[in-house]
ZADO-1210 file (C-alpha; in nm, 4 decimals, padded with zeros to 6 digits):
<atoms>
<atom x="00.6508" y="-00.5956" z="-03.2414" code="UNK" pos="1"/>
<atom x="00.8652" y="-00.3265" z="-03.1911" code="UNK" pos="2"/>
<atom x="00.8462" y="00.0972" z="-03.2242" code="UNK" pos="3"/>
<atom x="01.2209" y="00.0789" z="-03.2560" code="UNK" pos="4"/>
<atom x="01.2489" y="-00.1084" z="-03.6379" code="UNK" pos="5"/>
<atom x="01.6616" y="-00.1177" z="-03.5171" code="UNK" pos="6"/>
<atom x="01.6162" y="-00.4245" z="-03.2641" code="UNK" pos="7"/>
<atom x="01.6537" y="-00.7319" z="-03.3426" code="UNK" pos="8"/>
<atom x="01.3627" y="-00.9563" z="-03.2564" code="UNK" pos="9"/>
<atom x="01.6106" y="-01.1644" z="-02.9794" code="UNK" pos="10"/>
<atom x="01.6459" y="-00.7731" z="-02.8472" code="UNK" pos="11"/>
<atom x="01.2542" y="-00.7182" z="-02.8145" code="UNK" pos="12"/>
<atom x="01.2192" y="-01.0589" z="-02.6660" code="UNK" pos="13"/>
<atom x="01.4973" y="-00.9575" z="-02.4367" code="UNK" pos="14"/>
<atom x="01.3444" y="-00.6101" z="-02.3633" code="UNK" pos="15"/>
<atom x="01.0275" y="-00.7357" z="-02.3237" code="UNK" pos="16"/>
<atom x="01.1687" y="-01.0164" z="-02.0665" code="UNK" pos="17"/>
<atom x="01.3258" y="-00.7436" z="-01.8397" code="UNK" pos="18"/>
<atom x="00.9607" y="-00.6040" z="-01.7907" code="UNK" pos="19"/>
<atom x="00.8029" y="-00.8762" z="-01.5943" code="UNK" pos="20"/>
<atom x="01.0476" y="-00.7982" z="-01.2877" code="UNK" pos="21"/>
<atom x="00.8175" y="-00.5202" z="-01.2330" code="UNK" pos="22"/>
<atom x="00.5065" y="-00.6400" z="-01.3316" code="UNK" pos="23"/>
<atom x="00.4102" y="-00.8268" z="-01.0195" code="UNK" pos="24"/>
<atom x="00.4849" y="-00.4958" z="-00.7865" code="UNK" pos="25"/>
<atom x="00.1807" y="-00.3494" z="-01.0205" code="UNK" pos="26"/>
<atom x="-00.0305" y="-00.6023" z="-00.9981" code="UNK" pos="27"/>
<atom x="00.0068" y="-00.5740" z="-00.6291" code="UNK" pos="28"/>
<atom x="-00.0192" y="-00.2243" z="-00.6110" code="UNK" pos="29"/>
<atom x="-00.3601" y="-00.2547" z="-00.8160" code="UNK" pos="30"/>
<atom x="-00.5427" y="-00.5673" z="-00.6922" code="UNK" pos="31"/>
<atom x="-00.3919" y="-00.5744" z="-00.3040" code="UNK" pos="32"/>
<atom x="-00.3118" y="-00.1883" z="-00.2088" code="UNK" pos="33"/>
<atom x="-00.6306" y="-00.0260" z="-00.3956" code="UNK" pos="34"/>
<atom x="-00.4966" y="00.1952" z="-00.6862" code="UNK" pos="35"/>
<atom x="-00.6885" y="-00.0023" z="-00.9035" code="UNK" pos="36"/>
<atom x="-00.9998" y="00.1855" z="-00.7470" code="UNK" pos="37"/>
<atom x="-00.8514" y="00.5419" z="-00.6414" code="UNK" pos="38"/>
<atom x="-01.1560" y="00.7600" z="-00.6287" code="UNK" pos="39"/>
<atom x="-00.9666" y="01.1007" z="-00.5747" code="UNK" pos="40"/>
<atom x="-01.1159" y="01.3880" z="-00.7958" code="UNK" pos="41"/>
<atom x="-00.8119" y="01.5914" z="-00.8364" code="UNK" pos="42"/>
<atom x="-00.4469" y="01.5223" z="-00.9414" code="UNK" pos="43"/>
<atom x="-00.3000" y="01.6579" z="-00.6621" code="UNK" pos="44"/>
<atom x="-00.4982" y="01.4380" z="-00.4423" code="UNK" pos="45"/>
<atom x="-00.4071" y="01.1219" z="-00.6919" code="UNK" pos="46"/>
<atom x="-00.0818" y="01.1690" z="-00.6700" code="UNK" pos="47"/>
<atom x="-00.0499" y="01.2110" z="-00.2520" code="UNK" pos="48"/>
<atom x="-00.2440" y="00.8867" z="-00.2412" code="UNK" pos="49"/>
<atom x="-00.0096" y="00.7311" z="-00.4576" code="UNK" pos="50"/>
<atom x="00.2798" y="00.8320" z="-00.2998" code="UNK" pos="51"/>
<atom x="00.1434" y="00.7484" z="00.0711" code="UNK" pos="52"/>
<atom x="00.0187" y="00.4058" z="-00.1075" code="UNK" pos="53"/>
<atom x="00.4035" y="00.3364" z="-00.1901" code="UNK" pos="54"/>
<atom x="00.5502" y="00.4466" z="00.1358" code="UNK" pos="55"/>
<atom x="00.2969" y="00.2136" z="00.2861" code="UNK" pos="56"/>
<atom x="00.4061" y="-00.0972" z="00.0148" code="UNK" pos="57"/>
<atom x="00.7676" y="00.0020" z="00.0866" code="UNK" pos="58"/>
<atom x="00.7251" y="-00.0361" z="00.4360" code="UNK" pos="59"/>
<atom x="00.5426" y="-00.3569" z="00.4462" code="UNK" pos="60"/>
<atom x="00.8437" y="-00.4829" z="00.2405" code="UNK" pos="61"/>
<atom x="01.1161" y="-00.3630" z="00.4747" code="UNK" pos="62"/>
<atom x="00.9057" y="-00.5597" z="00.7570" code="UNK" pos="63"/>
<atom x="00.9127" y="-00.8919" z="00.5877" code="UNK" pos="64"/>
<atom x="01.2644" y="-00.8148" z="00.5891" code="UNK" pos="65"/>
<atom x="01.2569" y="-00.7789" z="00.9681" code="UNK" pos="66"/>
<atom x="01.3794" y="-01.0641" z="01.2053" code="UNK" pos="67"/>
<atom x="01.1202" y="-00.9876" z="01.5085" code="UNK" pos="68"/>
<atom x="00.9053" y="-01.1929" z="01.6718" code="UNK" pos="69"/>
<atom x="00.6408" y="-00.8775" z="01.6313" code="UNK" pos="70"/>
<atom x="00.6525" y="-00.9220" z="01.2820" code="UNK" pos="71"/>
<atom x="00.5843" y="-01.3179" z="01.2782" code="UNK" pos="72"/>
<atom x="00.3585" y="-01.2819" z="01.4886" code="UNK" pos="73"/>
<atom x="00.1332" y="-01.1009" z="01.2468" code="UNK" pos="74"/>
<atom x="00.2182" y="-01.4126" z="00.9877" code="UNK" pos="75"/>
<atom x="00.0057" y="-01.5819" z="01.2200" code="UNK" pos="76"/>
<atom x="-00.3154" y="-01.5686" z="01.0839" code="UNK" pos="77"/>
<atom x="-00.3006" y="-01.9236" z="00.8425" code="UNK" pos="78"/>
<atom x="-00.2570" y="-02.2071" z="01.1045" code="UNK" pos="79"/>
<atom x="-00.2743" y="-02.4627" z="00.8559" code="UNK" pos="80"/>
<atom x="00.0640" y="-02.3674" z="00.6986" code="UNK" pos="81"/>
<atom x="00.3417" y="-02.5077" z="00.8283" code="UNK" pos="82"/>
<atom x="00.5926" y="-02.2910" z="00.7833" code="UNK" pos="83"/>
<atom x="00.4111" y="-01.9661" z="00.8512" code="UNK" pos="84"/>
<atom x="00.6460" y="-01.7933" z="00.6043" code="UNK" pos="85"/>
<atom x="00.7133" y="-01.3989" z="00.6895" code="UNK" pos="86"/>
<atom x="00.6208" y="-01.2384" z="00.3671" code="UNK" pos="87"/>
<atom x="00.4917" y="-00.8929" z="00.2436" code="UNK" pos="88"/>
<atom x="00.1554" y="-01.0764" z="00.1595" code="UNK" pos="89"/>
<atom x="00.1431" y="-01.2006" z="00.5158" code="UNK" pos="90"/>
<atom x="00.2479" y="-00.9219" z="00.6559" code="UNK" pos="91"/>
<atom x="-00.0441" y="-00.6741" z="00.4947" code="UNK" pos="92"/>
<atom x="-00.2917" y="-00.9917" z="00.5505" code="UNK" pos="93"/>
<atom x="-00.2147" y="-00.9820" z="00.9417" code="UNK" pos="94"/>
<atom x="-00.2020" y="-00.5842" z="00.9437" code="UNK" pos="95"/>
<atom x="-00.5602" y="-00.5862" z="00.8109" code="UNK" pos="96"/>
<atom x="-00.6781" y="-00.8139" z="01.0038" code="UNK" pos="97"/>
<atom x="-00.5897" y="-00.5620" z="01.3007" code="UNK" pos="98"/>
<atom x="-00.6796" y="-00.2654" z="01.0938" code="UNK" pos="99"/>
<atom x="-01.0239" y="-00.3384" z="00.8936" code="UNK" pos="100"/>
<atom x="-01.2694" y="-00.1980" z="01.1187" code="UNK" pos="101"/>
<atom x="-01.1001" y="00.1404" z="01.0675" code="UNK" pos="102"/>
<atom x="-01.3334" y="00.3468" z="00.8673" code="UNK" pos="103"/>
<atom x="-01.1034" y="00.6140" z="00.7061" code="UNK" pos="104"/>
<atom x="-01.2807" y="00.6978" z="00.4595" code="UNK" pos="105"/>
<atom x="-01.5614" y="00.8545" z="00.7077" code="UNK" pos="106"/>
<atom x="-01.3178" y="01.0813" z="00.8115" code="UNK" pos="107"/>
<atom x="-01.3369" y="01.2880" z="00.4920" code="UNK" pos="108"/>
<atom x="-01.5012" y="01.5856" z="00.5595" code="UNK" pos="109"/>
<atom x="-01.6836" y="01.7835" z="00.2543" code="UNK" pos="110"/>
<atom x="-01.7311" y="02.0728" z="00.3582" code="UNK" pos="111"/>
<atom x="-01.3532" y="02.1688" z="00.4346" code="UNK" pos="112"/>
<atom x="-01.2597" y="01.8914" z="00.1672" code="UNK" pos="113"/>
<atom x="-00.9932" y="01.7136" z="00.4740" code="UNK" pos="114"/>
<atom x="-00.9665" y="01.4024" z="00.6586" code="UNK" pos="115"/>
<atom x="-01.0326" y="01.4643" z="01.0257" code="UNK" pos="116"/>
<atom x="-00.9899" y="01.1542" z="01.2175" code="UNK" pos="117"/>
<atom x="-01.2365" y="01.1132" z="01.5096" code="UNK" pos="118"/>
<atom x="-01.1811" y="01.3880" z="01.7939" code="UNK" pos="119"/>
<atom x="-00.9452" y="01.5776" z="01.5550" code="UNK" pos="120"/>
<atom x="-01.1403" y="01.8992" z="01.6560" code="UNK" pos="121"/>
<atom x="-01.1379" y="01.8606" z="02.0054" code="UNK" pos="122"/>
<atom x="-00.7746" y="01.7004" z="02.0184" code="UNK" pos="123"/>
<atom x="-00.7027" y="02.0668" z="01.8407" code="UNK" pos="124"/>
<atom x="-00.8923" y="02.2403" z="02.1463" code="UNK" pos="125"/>
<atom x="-00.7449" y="02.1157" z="02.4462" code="UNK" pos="126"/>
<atom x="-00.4070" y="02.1552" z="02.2922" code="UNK" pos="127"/>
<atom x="-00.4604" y="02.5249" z="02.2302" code="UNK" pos="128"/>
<atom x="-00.6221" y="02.5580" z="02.5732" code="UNK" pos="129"/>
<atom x="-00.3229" y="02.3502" z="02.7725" code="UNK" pos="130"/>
<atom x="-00.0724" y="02.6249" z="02.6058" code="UNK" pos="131"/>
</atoms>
């Protein structure tokens, strides 16, 4: 089925064929990276989480792209495989098991509707007293 009665149906098999090249970055932008359960309130807000959300999947890409022993090392977290391949999946794996006892989302503040990282107010302070 087709909104465009003009294509043949080889041309909407065809069409619909050229989708599935993308499909698997959604799925891993919903189920791995956590768009499938944004919880902003605004659009504004949606939309920076988004785009930090790709820079971070873009990133993790261009590291599995990376020949450094840094990077394998975080493939490192499967013994049992043999070849302990240096993928994006490994990559993020090994990155959160470094990272998951960070609790961001405690840094939100309510009151001035920010995320203030621990010490962010006194890291603030003694800058503006050093100067």
């Amino acid at each position: 089925m087709s909104t465009d009665a003009k294509l043949t149906p080889e041309q909407i098999i065809e069409a619909y064929g050229e989708r599935w090249s993308i499909e698997s970055m959604f799925n891993q932008l919903k189920l791995s990276w956590g768009l499938k359960e944004a919880w902003q309130q605004t659009r504004q807000t949606l939309h920076r989480w988004v785009h930090l959300t790709l820079v971070g999947y873009g990133l993790i890409q261009l590291l599995g792209y990376l020949d450094d022993q840094t990077v394998r090392q975080l493939c490192c977290h499967s013994p049992w495989r043999k070849d302990n391949p240096t993928t994006a999946g490994q990559i993020r794996k090994g990155l959160l098991l470094i990272f998951h006892h960070v609790p961001v989302r405690q840094w939100w503040n309510r009151k001035c509707r920010k995320f203030e990282p621990p010490n962010w107010r006194e890291s603030e302070q003694d800058a503006a007293i050093s100067v």
